[in-house]
N, C-alpha and C positions, 0 to 999 in steps of 0.2 A: 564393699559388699552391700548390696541394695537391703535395704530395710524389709523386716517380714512384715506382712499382713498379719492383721490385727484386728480383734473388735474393739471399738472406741464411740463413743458419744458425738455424737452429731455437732459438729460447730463448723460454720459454713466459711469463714474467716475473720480476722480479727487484724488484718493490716488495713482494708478501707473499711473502716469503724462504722461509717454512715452509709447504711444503704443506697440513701438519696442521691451520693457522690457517681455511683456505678456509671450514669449515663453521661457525666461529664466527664469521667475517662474514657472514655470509651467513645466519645466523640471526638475530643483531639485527639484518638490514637486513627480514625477515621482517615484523618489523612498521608496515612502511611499505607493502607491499603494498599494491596498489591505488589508493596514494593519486599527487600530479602531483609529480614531482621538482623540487623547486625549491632554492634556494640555503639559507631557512627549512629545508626538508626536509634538506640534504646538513650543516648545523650536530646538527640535533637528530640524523643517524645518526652523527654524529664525536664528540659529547658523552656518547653512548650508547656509544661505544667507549673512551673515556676513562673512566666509571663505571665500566666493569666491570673494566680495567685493559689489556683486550685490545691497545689502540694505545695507544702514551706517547711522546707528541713532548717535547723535549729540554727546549728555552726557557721560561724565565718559570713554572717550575711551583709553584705556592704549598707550603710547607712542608708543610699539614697532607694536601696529597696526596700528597705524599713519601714522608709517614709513611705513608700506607693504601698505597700502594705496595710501602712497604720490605722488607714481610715476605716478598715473593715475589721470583722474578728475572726479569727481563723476559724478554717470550715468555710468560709464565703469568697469570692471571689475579691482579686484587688480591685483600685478602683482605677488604679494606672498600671498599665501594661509595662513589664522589664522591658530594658533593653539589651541587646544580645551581651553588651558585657556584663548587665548585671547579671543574667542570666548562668553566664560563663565562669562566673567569680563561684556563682551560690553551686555550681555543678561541680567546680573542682576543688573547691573548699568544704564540702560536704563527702569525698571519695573517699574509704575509709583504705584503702591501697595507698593514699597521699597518707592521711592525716589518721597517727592510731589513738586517737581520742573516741575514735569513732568503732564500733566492733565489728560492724558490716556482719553479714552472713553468707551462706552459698548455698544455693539452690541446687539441686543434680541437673546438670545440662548447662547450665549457665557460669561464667564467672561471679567469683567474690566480687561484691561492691553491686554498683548501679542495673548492671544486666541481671543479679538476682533479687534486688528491688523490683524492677520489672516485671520479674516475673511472678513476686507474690502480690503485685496491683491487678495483675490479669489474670493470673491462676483461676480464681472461680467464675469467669466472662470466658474462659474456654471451655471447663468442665461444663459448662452448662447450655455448650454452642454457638457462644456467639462470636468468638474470632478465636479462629487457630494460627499458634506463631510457632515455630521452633529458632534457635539459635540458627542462621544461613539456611533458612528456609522462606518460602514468601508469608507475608502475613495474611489471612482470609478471612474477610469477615461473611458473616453466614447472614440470613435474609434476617432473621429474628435479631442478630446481631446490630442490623442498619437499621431496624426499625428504637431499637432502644438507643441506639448513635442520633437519629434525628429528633428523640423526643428535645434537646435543647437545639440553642444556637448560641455561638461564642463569635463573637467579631470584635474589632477593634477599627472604633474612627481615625482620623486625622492627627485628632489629637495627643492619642493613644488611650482613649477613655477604652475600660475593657466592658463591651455589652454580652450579657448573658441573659437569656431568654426562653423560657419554657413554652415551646411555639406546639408540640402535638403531647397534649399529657396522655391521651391514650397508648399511645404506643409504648409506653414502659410497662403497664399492664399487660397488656400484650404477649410482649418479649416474655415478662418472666411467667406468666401464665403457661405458654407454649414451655419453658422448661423446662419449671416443677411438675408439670404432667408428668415428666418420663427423667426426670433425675434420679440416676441407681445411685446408691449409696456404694455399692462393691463395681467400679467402676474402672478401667486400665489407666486411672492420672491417680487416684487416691486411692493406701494401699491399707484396708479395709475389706474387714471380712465378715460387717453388717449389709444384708443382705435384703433389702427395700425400696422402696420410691418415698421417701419420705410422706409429700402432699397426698399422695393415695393413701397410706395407712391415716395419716391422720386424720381425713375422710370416712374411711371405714369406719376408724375406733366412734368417729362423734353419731353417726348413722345408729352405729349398734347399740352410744347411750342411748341415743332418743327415741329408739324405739321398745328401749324397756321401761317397761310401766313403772319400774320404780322409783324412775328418777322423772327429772321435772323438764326433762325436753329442753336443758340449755347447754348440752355440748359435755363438751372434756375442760374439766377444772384446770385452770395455770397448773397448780401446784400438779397434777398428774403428767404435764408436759414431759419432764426429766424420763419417766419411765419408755414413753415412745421413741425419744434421743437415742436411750442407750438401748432399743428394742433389737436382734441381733436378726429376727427374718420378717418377712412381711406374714404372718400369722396373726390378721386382726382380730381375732376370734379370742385368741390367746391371750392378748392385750389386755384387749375387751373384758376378758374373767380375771385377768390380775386387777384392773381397774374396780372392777366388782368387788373382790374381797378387802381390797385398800380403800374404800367406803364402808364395807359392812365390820371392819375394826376402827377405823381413825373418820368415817364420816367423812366431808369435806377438807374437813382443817389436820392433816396427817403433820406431825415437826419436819421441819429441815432435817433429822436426824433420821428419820425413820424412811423418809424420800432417799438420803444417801445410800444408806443401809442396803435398800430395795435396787438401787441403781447399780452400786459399786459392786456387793459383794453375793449379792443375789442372782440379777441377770450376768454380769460381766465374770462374777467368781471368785472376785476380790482380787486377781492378781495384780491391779494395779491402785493406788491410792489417787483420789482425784480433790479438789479443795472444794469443800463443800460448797461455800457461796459461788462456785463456777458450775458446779450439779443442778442446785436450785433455782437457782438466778441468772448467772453470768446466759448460760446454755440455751432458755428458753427464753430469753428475751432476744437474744440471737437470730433463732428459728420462728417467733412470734412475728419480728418484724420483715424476716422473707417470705414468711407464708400471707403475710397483710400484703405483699404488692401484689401477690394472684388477684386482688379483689375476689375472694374464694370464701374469705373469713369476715366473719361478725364478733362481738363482741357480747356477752349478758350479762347480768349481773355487777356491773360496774367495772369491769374487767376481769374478775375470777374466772370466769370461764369464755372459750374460744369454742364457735359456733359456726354451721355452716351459715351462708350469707344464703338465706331461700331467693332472692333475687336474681342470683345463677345458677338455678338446681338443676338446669337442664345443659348447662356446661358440666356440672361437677356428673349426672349421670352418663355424659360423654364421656368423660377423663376417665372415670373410674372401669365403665365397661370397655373403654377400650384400650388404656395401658397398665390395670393390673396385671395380666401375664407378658413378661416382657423377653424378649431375647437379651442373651448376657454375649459382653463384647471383651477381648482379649489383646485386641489392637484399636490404641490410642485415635488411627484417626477412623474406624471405622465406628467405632462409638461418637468421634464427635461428628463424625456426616450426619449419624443417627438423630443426634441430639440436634444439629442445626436443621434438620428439616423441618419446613413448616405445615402443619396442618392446615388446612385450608378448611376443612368440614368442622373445627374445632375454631378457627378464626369467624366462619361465617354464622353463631352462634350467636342469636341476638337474648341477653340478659330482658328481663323484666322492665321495661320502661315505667319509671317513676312521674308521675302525674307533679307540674307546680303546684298543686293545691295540697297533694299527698305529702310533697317534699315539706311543705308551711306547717302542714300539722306535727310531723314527725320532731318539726326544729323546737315547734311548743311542747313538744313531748317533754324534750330534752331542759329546759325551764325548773322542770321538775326536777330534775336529776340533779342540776348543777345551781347552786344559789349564785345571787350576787358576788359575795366576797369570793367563793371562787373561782368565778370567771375571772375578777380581778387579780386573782390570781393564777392565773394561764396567762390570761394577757401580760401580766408583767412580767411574766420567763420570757416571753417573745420578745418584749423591749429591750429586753436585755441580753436576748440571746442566751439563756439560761436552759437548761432539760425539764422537761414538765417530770414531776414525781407522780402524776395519777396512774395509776392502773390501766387506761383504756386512752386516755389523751398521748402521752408518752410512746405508744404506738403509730402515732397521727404523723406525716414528715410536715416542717415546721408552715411551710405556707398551705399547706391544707387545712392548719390546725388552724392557723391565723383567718382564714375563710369562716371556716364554722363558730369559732368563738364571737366573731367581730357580729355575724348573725346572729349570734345567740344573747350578744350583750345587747345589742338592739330590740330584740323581741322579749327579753327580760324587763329592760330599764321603759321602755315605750309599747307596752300589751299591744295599745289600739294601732300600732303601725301593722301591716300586713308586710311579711318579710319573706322574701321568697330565692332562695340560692339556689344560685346555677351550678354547683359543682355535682358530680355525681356520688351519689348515696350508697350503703348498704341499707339491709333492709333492718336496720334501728334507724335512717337517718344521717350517720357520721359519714363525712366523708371519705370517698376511695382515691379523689384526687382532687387535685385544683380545676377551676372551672376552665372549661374548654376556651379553645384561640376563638378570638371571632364573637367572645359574648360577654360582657360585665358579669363580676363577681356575682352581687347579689342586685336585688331587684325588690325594691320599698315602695308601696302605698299609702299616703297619709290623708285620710278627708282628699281633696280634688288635685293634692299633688304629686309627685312623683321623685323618688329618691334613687339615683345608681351608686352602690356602695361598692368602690374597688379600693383593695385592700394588695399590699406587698409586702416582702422581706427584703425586696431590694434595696444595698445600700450607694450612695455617691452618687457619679453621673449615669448609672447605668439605671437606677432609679428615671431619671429624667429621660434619656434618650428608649429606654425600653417601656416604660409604665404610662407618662403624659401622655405620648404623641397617641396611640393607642385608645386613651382614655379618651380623648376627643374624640374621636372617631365613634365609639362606644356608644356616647352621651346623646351623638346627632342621631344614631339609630334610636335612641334609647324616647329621645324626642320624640318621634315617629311615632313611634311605636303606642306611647299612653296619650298621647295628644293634648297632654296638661302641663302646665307649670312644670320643668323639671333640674335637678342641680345634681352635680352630683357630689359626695363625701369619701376623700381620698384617705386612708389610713396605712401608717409605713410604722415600722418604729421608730427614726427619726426620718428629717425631711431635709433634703438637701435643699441649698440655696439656690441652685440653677432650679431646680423642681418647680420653687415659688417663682421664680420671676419667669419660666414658662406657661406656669401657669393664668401669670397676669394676662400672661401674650396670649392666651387662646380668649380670654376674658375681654381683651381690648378688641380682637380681628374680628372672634365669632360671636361676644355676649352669651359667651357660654360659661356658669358659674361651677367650679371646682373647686370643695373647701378641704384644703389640705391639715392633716392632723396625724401629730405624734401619737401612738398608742395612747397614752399615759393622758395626755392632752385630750384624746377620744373618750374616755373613760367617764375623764372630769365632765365633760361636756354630758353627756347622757345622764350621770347624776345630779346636774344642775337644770338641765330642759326637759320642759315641757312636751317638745317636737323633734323632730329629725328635719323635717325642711325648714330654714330662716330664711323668711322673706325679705331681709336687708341684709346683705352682702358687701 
């Protein structure tokens, strides 16, 4: 008997943990397109994610995959590609229909084991339009769907090195911009009886702070998030006045206890117990970091409160006047036609263009905010592949973060350098993404010289083959361009070996200088110099 409908708290999923991951599933499932999803089909897309390194189930994995594994940390790609037996070994050594170490689950529609895997990796990339699959049905991916499929590239050379490559970072914004417009909450795939668009109430409610004199024009407090989650109709108005009286008793700073209280037994009626730290925490860290890839939201206050981003006020005045009243949908694919279509008047929407100059000031803004030691401290989560613990960093996905900190250590540690980053802004500043294909990270002036700072997370060869080759190319424009002295300053959190000895090769062919640096190694150096360009190489 099918599950009743229910109200429940907002949680968007919790089987791909990283949001970042979405567009590389969703790339190799790319090329199943069009074809009938079957259990054959749902093997070859899981084997295909095991190659590349992207998914690595625990059990039975053969050594010599271990080894193409080891060089990276999981969450990142391998640095050698399986081959079909390893591949075959880790898919039927992980079946939990073979092996009952394993508990498997099952999806409605789907079988126990690997096909209901499947289906909770894609579950919310359909709810949301970008590809519809059913068990022997064709797979469709929708325009919004292709556009979030080509923000990467995955290929594999000769040798089997696996390259992975972020070639359109616009287009994940894009994708998920277009869905959060018009994501219902009481929807024919999830069976909920919260009755909203998420991104538009949360829209509303921050509009209706900022326009009461009371407060200080920076949005909806973190700690108020929880109340929105579990909010049961799009009534921002309503919100808006609880949000009012839960300041005018508890002020900014309300307990964890008194968030649940309000959440669980208050709005919802208490009929169900939920675990606090998944109310105050788990929940809006969740929906914080889907609502960050709209590029929709800002940050104030050090991360306590979530903000519109004023830089797309005339997107957010689209979205809002035009998918608050929505049509509600009964059949699964006419909601998702719904939801894959693309706006075109809502695409054609040009944001606020940030000036270089505006961009430099905004980064010395930021100087202030964050000292020395902890920038040294962000940079050293990234060397290590650790989670940032701040408030407003911890939001950033990891080579965005690596962008802005690497600028921000450099206009800290070296004032009189002019530091100018190419990635795109909100209007504090921070970035919304990694910098565009086709341009160097950042862009340094020192006295008559000239510095290009590209920065990666790339690890192994795909560091080399994806980041050098590139960088060259980069540097000769970049040449061009200031028409002085120029080098440029590569930074990875380690450096692979093939990286250096390509990079001698561009150094022997072009006399082109690329000084390659460990984080940790980059750190030291800023706190030992004078300069960012050395003139003996």
């Amino acid at each position: 008997m099918p599950r009743q409908s229910e109200y429940k708290p907002l949680l968007y999923t919790t089987t791909v943990r990283n949001p970042e991951r979405y567009k590389d599933f969703i790339h190799l499932l790319k090329k199943f397109d069009g074809q009938i999803l079957t259990a054959d089909i749902v093997e070859q897309f899981e084997r295909e994610a095991f190659k590349c390194g992207l998914y690595r189930p625990v059990k039975r994995i053969p050594e010599s995959a271990k080894q193409k594994w080891g060089n990276t940390s999981p969450g990142y790609f391998g640095e050698y590609a399986l081959t079909d037996e390893e591949t075959k070994a880790i898919f039927d050594g992980n079946d939990p229909r073979i092996h009952r170490d394993i508990a498997g689950h099952k999806e409605a529609g789907f079988e126990r084991g690997w096909e209901s895997r499947f289906e909770t990796q894609f579950k919310l990339l359909k709810v949301l339009g970008f590809v519809y699959y059913n068990m022997g049905e064709r797979i469709e991916f929708s325009e919004t769907g292709n556009f979030l499929a080509d923000t990467v590239s995955i290929t594999y050379d000769d040798n089997g090195t696996v390259n992975r490559e972020i070639v359109k970072p616009q287009n994940e914004q894009i994708a998920f911009m277009q869905a959060f417009a018009k994501q219902q909450r009481c929807n024919p795939f999830i069976r909920e009886l919260n009755d909203n668009i998420p991104l538009i109430l949360l829209l509303q409610v921050i509009r209706l702070l900022n326009s009461d004199p009371q407060y200080n024009n920076c949005g909806i407090s973190y700690k108020e998030i929880p109340l929105l989650l579990f909010w049961k109709n799009n009534d921002a108005n309503a919100l808006y006045q609880r949000i009012k009286q839960l300041r005018k008793e508890y002020g900014y700073s309300p307990s964890p206890e008194v968030i649940n209280d309000i959440c669980v037994n208050e709005i919802l009626g208490g009929f169900k117990a939920f675990k606090q730290k998944s109310v105050v925490s788990e929940y809006p860290d969740d929906f914080v970091r889907k609502m960050r890839m709209t590029g929709l939201i800002s940050f104030r206050g050090g991360g306590r409160f979530i903000d519109i981003n004023h830089n797309e006020d005339e997107k957010i005045d689209y979205i809002i006047s035009t998918y608050s009243h929505y049509q509600k949908y009964e059949e699964e694919r006419s909601y998702f036609d719904y939801m894959a279509s693309v706006d075109k008047e809502l695409l054609n929407i040009e944001g606020v263009v940030v000036s270089k100059n505006e961009a430099a000031i905004k980064l010395t803004e930021w100087t202030r905010v964050y000292n020395w030691d902890t920038i040294k401290v962000e940079l050293d989560h990234l060397a290590k592949r650790t989670s940032s613990k701040d408030d407003t960093l911890k939001f950033i996905d990891a080579p965005s973060r690596l962008e802005f900190l690497t600028a921000l250590a450099i206009k800290t540690q070296l004032p009189h350098v002019e530091v100018i980053p190419n990635f795109p802004i909100d209007d504090t500043g921070l970035p919304t993404s990694t910098a565009g294909g086709g341009i160097g990270d950042i862009e340094c002036v020192e006295a008559s010289n000239a510095i290009l700072v590209e920065v990666t997370m790339a690890q192994g060869r795909t560091q080399t083959m994806m980041e050098v080759w590139p960088i060259e190319r980069h540097l000769i424009e970049f040449k061009e361009k200031y028409e002085v002295p120029s080098q440029c300053v590569f930074v990875a959190p380690s450096i692979f070996n093939d990286t250096v000895r390509q990079i001698e090769f561009v150094k022997f062919t072009n006399n082109l200088i690329i000084r390659p640096y460990k984080i940790d190694d980059f750190v030291g150096y800023l706190e030992t110099s004078r300069t960012l360009y050395k003139k003996t190489v």
